[in-house]
DRENNU-511502 format. One record per atom (N, C-alpha, C): residue number from 0; y, z negated, x; residue in one letter. Coordinates in steps of 0.1 Angstrom, whole numbers. Atoms other than C-alpha are relative to their C-alpha. Layout:
N
 resi north    up  east resn
  NUM     Y     Z     X    A
...
***
This chain:
67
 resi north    up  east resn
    0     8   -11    -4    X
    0  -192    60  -454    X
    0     7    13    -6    X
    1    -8    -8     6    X
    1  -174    94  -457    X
    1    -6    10     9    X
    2     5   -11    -7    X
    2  -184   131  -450    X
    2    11     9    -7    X
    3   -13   -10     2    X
    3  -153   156  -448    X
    3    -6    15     6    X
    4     3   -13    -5    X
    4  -156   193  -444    X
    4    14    -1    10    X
    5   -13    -7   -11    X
    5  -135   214  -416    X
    5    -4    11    -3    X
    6     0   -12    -7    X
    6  -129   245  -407    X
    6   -10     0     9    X
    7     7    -2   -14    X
    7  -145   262  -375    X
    7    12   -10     8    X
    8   -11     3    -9    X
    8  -115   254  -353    X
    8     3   -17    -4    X
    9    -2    11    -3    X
    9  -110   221  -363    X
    9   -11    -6    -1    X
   10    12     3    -8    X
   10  -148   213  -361    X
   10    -2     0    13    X
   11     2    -5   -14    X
   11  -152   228  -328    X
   11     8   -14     8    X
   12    -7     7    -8    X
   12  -126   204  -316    X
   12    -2   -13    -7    X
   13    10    10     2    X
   13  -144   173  -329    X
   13    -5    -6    19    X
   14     9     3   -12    X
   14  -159   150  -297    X
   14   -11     4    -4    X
   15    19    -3     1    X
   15  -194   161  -287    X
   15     0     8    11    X
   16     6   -10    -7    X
   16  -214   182  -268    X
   16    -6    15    -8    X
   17     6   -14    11    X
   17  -218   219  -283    X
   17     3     2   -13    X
   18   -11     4    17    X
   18  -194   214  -313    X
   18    -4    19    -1    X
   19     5   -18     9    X
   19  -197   255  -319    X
   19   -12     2    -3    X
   20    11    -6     3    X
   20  -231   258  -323    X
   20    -7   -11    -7    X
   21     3     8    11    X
   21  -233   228  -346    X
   21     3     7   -11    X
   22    -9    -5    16    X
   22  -229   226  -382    X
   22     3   -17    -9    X
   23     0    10     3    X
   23  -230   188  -385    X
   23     2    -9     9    X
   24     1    12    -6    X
   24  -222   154  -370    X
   24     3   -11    -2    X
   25    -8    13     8    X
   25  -218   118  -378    X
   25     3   -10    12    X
   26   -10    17   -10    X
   26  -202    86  -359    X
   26    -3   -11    -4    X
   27     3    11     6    X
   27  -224    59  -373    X
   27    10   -10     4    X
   28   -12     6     0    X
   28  -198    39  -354    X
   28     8    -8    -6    X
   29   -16     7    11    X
   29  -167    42  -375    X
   29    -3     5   -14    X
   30     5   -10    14    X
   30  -190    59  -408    X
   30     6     9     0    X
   31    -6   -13     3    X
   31  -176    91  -405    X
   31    -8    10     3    X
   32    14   -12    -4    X
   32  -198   122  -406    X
   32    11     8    -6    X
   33    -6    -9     3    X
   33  -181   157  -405    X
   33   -11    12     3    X
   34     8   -10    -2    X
   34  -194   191  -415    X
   34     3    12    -4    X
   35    -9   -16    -3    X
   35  -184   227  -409    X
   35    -1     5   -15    X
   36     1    -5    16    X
   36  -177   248  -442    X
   36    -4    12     5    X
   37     3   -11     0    X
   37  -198   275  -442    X
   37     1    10   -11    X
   38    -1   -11    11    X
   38  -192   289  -475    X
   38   -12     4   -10    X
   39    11    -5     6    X
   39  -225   289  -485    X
   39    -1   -15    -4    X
   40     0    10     5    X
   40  -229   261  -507    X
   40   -13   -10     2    X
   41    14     6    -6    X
   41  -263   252  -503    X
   41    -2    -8    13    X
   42    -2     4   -16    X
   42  -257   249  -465    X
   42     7    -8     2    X
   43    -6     7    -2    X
   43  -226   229  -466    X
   43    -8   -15   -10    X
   44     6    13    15    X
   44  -243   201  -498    X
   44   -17    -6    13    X
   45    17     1   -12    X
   45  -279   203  -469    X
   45     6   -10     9    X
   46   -10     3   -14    X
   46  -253   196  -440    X
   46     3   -15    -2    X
   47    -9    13     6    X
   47  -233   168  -459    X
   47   -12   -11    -2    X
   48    10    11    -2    X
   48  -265   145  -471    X
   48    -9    -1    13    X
   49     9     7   -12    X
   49  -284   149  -437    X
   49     8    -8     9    X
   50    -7    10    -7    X
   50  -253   137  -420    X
   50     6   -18    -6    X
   51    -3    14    11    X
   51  -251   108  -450    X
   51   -11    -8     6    X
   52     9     6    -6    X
   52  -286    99  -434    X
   52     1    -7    12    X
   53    -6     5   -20    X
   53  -275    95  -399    X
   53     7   -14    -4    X
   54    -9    12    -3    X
   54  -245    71  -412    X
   54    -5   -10    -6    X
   55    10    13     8    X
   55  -272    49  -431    X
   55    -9    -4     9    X
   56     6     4   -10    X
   56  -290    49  -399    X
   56   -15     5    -1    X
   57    13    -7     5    X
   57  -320    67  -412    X
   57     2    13     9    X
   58     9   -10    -5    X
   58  -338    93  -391    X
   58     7     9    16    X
   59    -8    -3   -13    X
   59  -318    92  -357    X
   59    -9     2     6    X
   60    10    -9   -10    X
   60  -339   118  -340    X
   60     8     0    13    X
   61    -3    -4   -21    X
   61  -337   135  -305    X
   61    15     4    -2    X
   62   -11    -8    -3    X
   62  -309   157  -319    X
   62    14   -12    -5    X
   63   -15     8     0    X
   63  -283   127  -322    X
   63     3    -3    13    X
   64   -13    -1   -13    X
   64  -255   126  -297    X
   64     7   -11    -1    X
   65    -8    15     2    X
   65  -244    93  -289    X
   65    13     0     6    X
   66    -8    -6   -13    X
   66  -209    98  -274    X
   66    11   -13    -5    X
***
């Protein structure tokens, strides 16, 4: 299980649907969860454990994108 920051630009170009107007996403899949660096610390540390959640399989709401 791993959660990597990006950039915008190399977030954005991430598979999905609506990669700009995210700020997280994970790949239960292959364990990978990636999440934008916003600079604000708080936001990116929020970002990073809710996408930790996803790849544990815990709390796969509406807003997961199965692709």
């Amino acid at each position: 299980m791993r959660v990597t920051f990006l950039d915008d630009v190399e977030f954005d170009g991430l598979p999905g649907v609506n990669m700009e107007s995210k700020v997280g996403v994970a790949y239960p899949e292959i364990g990978e969860a990636y999440a934008r660096r916003t600079g604000l610390s708080v936001l990116d540390v929020f970002t990073a454990m809710h996408e930790m959640e996803h790849l544990k399989g815990d709390s796969l709401d509406e807003h997961y994108d199965a692709e």
